[in-house]
N, C-alpha and C positions, 0 to 999 in steps of 0.2 A: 912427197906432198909437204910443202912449207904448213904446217900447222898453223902457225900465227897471223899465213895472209889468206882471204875468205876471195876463194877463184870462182865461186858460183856466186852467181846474182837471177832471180825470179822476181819480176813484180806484176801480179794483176790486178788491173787498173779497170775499174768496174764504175758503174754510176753510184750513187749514194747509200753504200751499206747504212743501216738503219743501227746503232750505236749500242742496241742491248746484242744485236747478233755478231759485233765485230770480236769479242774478247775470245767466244766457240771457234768462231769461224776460221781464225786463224791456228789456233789449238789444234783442229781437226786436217789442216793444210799440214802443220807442222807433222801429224800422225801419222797421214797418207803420204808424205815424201820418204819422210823416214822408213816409213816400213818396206817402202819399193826402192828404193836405196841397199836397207840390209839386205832384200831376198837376192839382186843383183851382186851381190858382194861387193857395193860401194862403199869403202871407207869413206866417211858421214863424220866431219868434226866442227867444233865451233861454227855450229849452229844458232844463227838469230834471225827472230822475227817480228816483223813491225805489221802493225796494223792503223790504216788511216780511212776516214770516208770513203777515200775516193783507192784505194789500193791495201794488198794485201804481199808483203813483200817474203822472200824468206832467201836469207843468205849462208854461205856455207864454205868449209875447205874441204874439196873433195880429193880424191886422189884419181890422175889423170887417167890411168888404164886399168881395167881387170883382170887379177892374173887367172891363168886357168884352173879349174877346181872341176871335181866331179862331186854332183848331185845323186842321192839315193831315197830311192823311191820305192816305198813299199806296196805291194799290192796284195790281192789274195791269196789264201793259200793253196799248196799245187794242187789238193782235192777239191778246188770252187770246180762248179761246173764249168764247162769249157768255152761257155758262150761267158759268164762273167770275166774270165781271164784275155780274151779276144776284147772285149771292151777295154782293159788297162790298157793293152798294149796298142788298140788302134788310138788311145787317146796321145801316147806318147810316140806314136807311129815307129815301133821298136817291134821285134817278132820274138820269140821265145827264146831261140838261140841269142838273142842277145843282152837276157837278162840270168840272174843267177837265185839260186835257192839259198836261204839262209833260217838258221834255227834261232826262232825268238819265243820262249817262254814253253819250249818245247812242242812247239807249233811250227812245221816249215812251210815258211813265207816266197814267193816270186819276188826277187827283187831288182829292178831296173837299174843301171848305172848307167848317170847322163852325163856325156861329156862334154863340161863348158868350156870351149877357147878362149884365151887371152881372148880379148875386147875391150875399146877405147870407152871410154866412160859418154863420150861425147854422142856414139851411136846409141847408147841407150836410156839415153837423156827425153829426147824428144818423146815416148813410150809413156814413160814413168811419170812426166809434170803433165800431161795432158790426158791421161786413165785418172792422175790427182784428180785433176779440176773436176773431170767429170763424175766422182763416186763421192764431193762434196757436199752435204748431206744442210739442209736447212729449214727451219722451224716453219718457214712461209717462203715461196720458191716464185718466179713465175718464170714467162717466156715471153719472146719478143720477136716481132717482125714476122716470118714465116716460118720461123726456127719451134722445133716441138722440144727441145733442149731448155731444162727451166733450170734458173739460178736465182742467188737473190737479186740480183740486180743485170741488167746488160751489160756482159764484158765488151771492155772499147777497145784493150789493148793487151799484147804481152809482150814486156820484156824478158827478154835471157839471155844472158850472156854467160859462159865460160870460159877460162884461159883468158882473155880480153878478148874473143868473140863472140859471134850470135850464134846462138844456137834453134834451130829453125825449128818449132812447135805447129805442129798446126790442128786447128780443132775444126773438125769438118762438118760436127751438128751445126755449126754458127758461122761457117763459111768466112775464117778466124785464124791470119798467120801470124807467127809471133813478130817483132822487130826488132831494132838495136837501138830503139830511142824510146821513150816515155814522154812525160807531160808535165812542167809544173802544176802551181798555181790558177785556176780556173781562168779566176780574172787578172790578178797579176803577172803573172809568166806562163801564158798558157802555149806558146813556142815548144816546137820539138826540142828534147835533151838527150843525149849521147854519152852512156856512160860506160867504162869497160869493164868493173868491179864494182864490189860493193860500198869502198871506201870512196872512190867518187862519184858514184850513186850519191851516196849519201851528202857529202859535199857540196856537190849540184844542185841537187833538190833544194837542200835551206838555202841556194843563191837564188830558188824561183821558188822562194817563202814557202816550202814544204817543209814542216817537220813531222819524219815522217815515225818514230818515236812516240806512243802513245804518255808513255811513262814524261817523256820531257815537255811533252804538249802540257801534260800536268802540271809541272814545276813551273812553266812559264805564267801561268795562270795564276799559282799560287805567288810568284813572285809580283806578278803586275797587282795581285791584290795588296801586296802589304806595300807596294809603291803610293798606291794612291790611298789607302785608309790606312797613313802612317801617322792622323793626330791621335793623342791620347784621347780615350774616351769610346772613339768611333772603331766599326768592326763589322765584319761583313758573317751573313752565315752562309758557311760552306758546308755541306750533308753529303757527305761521300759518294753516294749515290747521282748526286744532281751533279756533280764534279766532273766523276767517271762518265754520265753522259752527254755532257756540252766537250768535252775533250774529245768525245767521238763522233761531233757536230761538226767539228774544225780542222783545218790545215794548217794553221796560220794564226794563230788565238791572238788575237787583240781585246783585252777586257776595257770596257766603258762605261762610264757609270750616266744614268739616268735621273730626271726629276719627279716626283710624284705630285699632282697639285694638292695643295693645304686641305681643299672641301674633303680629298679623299680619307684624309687622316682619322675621321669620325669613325671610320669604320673597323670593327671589332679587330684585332691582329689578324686571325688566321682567314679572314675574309680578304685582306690585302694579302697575305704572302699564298694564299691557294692559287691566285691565278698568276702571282709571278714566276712562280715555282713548277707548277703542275703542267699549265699550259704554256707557260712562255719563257720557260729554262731558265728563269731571274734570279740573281741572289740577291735578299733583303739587306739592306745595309740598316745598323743599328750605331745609338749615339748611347750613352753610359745605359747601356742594357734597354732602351726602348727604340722601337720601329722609327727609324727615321725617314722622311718625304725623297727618300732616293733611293735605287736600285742599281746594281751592277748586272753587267751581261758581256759576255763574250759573243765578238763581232769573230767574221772571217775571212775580214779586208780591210789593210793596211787604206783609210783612205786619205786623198789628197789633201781634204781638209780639215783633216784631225778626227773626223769618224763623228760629224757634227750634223750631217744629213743624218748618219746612219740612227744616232740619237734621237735625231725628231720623230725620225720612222718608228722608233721600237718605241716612242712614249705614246706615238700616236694611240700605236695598238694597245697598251696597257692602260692609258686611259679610259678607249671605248669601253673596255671590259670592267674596270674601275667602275664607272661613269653607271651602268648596267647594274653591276655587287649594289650600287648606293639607292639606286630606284626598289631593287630587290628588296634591300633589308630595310629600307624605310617602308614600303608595302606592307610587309608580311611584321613589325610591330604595330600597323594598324588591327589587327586583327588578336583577339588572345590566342595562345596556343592549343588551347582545348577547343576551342571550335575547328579548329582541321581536324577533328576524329569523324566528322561527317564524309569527310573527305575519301578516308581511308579504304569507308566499306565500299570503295569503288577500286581499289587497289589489289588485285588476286596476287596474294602471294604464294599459293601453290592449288591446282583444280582441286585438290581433294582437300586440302588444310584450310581451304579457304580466304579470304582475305585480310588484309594485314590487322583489322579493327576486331576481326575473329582472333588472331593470335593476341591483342592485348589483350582480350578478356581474359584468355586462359592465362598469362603469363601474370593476370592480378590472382587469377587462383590459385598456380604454383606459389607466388608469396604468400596467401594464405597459409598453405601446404608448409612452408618452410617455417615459419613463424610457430605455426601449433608446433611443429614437432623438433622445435629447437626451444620452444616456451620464452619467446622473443620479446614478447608485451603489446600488448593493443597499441601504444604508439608509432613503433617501428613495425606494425601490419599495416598502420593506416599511412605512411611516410612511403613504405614498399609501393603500397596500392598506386599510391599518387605520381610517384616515377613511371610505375606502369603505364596509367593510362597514357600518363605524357610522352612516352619514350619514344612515339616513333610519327608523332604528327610534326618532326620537320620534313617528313617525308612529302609531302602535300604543300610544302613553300614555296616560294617560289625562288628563295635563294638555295635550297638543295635539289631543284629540278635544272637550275642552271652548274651549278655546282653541287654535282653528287660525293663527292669528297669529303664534304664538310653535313654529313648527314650524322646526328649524333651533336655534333658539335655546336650545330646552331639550334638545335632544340635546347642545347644547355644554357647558350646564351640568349636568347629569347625569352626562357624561365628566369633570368638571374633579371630582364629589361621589367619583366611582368611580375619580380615581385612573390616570385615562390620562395620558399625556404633554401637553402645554401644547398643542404645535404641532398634534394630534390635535383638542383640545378648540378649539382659533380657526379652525381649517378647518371645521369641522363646524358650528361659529354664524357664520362667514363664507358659509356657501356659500349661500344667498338676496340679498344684499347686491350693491350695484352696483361696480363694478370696482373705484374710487376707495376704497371701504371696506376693500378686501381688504386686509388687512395683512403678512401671510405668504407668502411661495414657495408652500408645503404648500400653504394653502389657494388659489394661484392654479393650482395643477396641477390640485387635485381639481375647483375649475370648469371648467376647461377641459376635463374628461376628461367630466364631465357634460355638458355644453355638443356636444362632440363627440359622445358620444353620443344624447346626443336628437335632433340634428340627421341625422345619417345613420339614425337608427331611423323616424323618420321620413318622410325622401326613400324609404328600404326599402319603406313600404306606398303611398305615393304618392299622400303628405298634404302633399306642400312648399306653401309658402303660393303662392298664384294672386289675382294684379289685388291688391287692396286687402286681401284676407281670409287673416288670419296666426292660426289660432285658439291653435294651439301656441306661440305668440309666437319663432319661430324666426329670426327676421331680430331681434331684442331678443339672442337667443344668438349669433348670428354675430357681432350688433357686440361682443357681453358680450369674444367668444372674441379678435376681433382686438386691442380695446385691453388685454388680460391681455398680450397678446405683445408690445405694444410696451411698455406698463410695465415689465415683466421682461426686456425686450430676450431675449427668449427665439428661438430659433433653430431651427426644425426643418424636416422634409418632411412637410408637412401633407398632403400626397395619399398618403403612404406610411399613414399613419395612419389615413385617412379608410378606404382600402384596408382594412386589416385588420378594422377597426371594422365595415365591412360583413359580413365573415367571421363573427363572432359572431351574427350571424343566420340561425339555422339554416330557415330557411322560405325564403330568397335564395339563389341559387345565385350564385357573383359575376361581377358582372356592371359592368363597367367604365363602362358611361352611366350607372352611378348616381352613383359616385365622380366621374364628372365634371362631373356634376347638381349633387351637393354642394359642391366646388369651383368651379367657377362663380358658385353663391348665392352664398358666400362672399366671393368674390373683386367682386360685384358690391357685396355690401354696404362692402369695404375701398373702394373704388373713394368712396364717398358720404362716408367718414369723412375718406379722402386730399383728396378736395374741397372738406371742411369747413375745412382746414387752409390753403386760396386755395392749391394747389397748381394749375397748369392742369391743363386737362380733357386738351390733347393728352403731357404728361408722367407721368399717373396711367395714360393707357388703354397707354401705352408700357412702361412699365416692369412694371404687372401681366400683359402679355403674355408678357415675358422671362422671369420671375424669380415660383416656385411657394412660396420663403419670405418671407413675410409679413414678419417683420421687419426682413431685407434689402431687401423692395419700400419703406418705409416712409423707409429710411438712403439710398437709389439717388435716389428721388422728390425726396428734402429736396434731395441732392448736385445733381443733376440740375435741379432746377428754378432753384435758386441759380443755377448755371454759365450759364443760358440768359438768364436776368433781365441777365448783365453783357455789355458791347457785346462783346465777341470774343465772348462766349459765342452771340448771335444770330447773327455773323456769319459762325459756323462755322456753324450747323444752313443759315441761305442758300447758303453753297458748298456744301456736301455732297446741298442740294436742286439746286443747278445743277449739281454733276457728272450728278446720276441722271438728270434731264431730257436735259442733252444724251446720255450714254450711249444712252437711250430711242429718242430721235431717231433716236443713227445706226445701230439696230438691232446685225447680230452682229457684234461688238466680240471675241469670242475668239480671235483670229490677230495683235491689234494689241498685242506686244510691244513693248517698251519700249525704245531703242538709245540709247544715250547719246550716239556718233558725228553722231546727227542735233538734237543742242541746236542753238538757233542763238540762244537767249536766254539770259543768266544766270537768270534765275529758274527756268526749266527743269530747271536742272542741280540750284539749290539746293531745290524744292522735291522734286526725286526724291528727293535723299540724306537732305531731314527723313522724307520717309515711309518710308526704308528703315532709317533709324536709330530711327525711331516704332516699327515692325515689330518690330522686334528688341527693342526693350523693353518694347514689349506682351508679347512672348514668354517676356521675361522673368519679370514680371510673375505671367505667370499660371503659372508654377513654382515661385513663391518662395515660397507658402504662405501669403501676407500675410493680414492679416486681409480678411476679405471686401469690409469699407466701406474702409480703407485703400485696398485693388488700386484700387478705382472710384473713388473721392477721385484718385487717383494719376492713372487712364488718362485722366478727365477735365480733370485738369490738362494732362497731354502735349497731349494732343489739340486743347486750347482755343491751346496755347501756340504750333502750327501754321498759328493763322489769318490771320496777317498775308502768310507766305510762300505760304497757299493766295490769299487777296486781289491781291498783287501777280502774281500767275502769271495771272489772270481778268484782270486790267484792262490786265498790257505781251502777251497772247499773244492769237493770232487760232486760234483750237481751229481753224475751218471753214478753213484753209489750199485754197491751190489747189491746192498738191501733196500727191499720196495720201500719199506714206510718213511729211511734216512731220505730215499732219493723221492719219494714224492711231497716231503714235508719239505724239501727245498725248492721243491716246485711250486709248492704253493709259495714262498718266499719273495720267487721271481714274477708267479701270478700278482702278490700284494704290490711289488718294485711298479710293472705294465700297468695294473688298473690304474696307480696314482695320479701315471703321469697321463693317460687315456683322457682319462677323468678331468684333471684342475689343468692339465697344461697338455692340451690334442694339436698346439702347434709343437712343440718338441716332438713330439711322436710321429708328428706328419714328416718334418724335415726328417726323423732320422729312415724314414722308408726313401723318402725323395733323392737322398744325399747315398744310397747304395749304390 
């Protein structure tokens, strides 16, 4: 086998794969050759594959014959009953003399030996690419004609060629033989093509304007763009996404740019780039960073007259839609935006939650909710309130009923046409947007107040997400809700809150497993983000045990983890785990007081007075008001700073004395060491059970 020259060539030539399912589609072609290839004993090398609208190619260097090899095959062992043993062997229509026993794991096994003859690559070719196609797997499939056989799309065609012949496929669902010709270009070279390899396959194809190269359909794109927005100043937006699906639009990318008329230009940015973009695969062209009256598009034909029909046609269309956005939004600013909350209470947004004008009332509650228990101020409760009510009457416009996309977004600009406050108008187009975008306070409270309530409105009817299926996306909210808290280093009692939140639901009676249902979610999803962060798993499950705010769990975790990463820091959570063991051990320890008369080691003496002088300033500590991470920054230092006098106390003293009172008064020692840390620091003590 020439390694360097590719003797297999595959193309299936289908009707218009749909652009999100080409990138899988092919992935799982390449999967399923592959794997029927190895079990074959097909040497399989340089391997490539292309993916285009109209075909799904995969090329290869095989080697021409298989040499002979035998297969072994295990079946049961010689004590299965005798009808399971009758089943192996009718399966491989072999009889018992012709298989052998073997010893695996001290178990003896029947084992078959199959023998494969040398065989041409070429006879087991046709098997292998037509069991592919049909175990092709797709997100939405159908069928066609009288065929019960569903694909994405109806295959027209297959080529296959090996050695520089064809190799004959045939697929009998779809009454489907393969050939030794393809097809260019739909409308430019749509004439049969004859190729004997993959190298002029390929050749070919770009002579009948295919390329069939996803990756270079891109480059070509990207090149025609900086041909034609080559003056300084002007630039086109390219979103990777939008990139990735107009290249799986096309055979042929011809990019051309279009005019937008003047009248259109009034309208707000994302109002013009929604419908070039969302619905009509447009790139926005911009002059020194503002929207300019044109747009680019890729065509996917070469036309005769420079692509100047195809132009009128695609302005046509983004006009009417234009033309439509300008009726809309000059409509819906006749109107203030607080009058569509009439609107609303005709809007169900779920049978039992109610409708959408029921959810703002509650979500002006949660800001209520949020405000007391964060001691926010009457202004920023009545700013909250005010986003509230407004937050969801562009729902009712008639520019986000035509464009649901821009829901969120034109309630912000609506508010900013009518004259509300700034902070009002950026919470209200912030609040779809992921955490990172948030830019405001205002607007990170009124998520979170959302967030909380759909999430407990939710757990209420007892729709929490179960195994894999989240249809409400509530685990996307918990995370949304945790990192709002830690970016704001925001501080509150989120079971106090969750509490009340449930109250608003007048169908619940309250009921305290729910609130703890919620809080737990919750707390599990912090748990996955705390992880994220290479926190250990025994310092994340410790500290969200302790400690019900989140942003404190988050400053504890970081404290805490640090402190145990450094050698005292280990060497403390090991003694504090050798005090509890032995404690354990010598069972009830309540009588074993602590006499200082009975020292008989210096270390004794000096390790009592650090943990009664520890005491005291943990005591301190937790009366002085400090700021919360301070105390814990603090305790953790004392505590760590103890571990040398806890080390030498373990290595010069015999705990298991033969005299009761030596060995119970060091008990009590260990008992003073366990209470402290129980006591002022029960996240050390949690990790050091977790961390066994």
């Amino acid at each position: 086998m020439n390694r360097n020259q590719e003797n297999f060539l595959l193309e299936i030539m289908v009707e218009e794969i749909p652009a999100r399912f080409q990138a899988d589609a092919i992935a799982n072609l390449e999967r399923l050759l592959s794997e029927k290839l190895e079990k074959q004993r097909i040497k399989c090398e340089n391997v490539k594959t292309y993916v285009s609208p109209r075909r799904m190619v995969f090329s290869a260097s095989l080697e021409q014959q298989v040499r002979a090899f035998v297969e072994e095959k295990k079946g049961p062992q010689n004590s299965a009953p005798a009808s399971v043993i009758a089943k192996f062997l009718k399966s491989l229509g072999m009889s018992l003399e012709d298989c052998e026993e073997k010893i695996i794991d001290k178990k003896t096994f029947i084992m078959a030996r199959i023998q494969h003859p040398q065989q041409h690559t070429r006879d087991l070719l046709p098997n292998i690419i037509a069991s592919s196609i049909l175990e092709m797997q797709w997100p939405k499939s159908m069928h066609w004609g009288s065929h019960a056989f569903n694909f994405v799309r109806p295959i027209r065609n297959i080529l296959c060629m090996f050695c520089g012949k064809s190799v004959s496929v045939e697929l009998q669902e779809i009454d489907l033989k393969s050939s030794d010709y393809t097809f260019g270009h739909r409308f430019m070279a749509p004439e049969k093509i004859f190729a004997k390899n993959p190298k002029e396959y390929m050749q070919k194809m770009k002579e009948s304007f295919v390329i069939v190269d996803p990756i270079e359909r891109k480059n070509i794109i990207f090149k025609e763009f900086a041909k034609i927005f080559s003056n300084p100043g002007v630039s086109v937006d390219i979103p990777e996404d939008l990139l990735n699906e107009v290249a799986g639009l096309v055979e042929n990318p011809v990019v051309l740019l279009g005019q937008i008329p003047q009248k259109f230009m009034r309208l707000p940015e994302e109002v013009l780039i929604t419908p070039m973009r969302v619905h009509q695969r447009y790139f926005p062209v911009r002059r020194d960073g503002q929207l300019a009256p044109f747009f680019a598009f890729v065509a996917n034909n070469l036309a005769a007259d420079g692509g100047k029909a195809i132009i009128r046609g695609n302005e046509r269309v983004l006009n009417a839609r234009l033309a439509d956005a300008l009726f809309f939004y000059e409509t819906d600013l006749q109107k203030p935006l607080e009058l569509h909350l009439e609107n609303l209470k005709k809007i169900v947004f779920n049978e039992k939650l109610g409708t959408v004008f029921d959810r703002i009332l509650r979500i002006c509650c949660v800001c209520d909710f949020l405000c007391e228990e964060m001691s926010l101020g009457e202004d920023l409760q009545e700013l909250l309130k005010r986003v509230a009510l407004l937050s969801k009457c562009d729902l009712s416009t008639n520019m986000v009923c035509e464009f649901p996309e821009l829901q969120g977004v034109m309630g912000g600009i609506y508010a900013t046409m009518q004259g509300e406050d700034e902070s009002v108008c950026s919470a209200i187009r912030e609040q779809y947007k992921t955490v990172d975008e948030i830019t405001t306070l205002p607007g990170a409270l009124f998520s979170m107040a959302d967030k909380i309530e759909i999430i407990t409105g939710f757990f209420a009817i007892g729709k929490g997400p179960t195994g894999s299926k989240d249809p409400f996306a509530l685990r996307r909210a918990a995370i949304g809700l945790i990192k709002i808290i830690k970016k704001y280093n925001l501080s509150l009692n989120l079971r106090n809150v969750i509490k009340k939140t449930l109250g608003l639901f007048s169908f619940v009676t309250e009921d305290l497993s729910i609130v703890e249902a919620v809080m737990s979610f919750i707390m599990d999803r912090l748990k996955v983000v705390l992880k994220e962060s290479e926190i250990s798993h025994a310092v994340v499950s410790a500290v969200v045990e302790c400690v019900d705010d989140i942003r404190l769990i988050f400053s504890k975790a970081d404290v805490l983890d640090q402190a145990l990463k450094s050698e005292n820091g280990e060497k403390l959570i090991s003694s504090y785990k050798r005090s509890k063991n032995i404690l354990e051990q010598f069972g009830d320890f309540s009588n074993c007081s602590v006499n200082r008369v009975l020292f008989v080691e210096d270390c004794e003496r000096h390790l009592m007075d650090a943990l009664n002088v520890l005491e005291i300033a943990l005591q301190e500590l937790e009366i002085s008001k400090l700021d919360a991470d301070v105390e814990f920054q603090t305790k953790i230092s004392l505590c760590v700073a103890l571990e040398e006098k806890i080390t030498v106390f373990f290595w010069d003293i015999l705990i298991n004395a033969d005299d009761e009172k030596l060995r119970c008064n060091r008990i009590g020692i260990l008992a003073k060491l366990t209470s402290i840390f129980e006591k002022f620091l029960p996240e050390v003590a949690k990790v050091s059970i977790k961390s066994q």
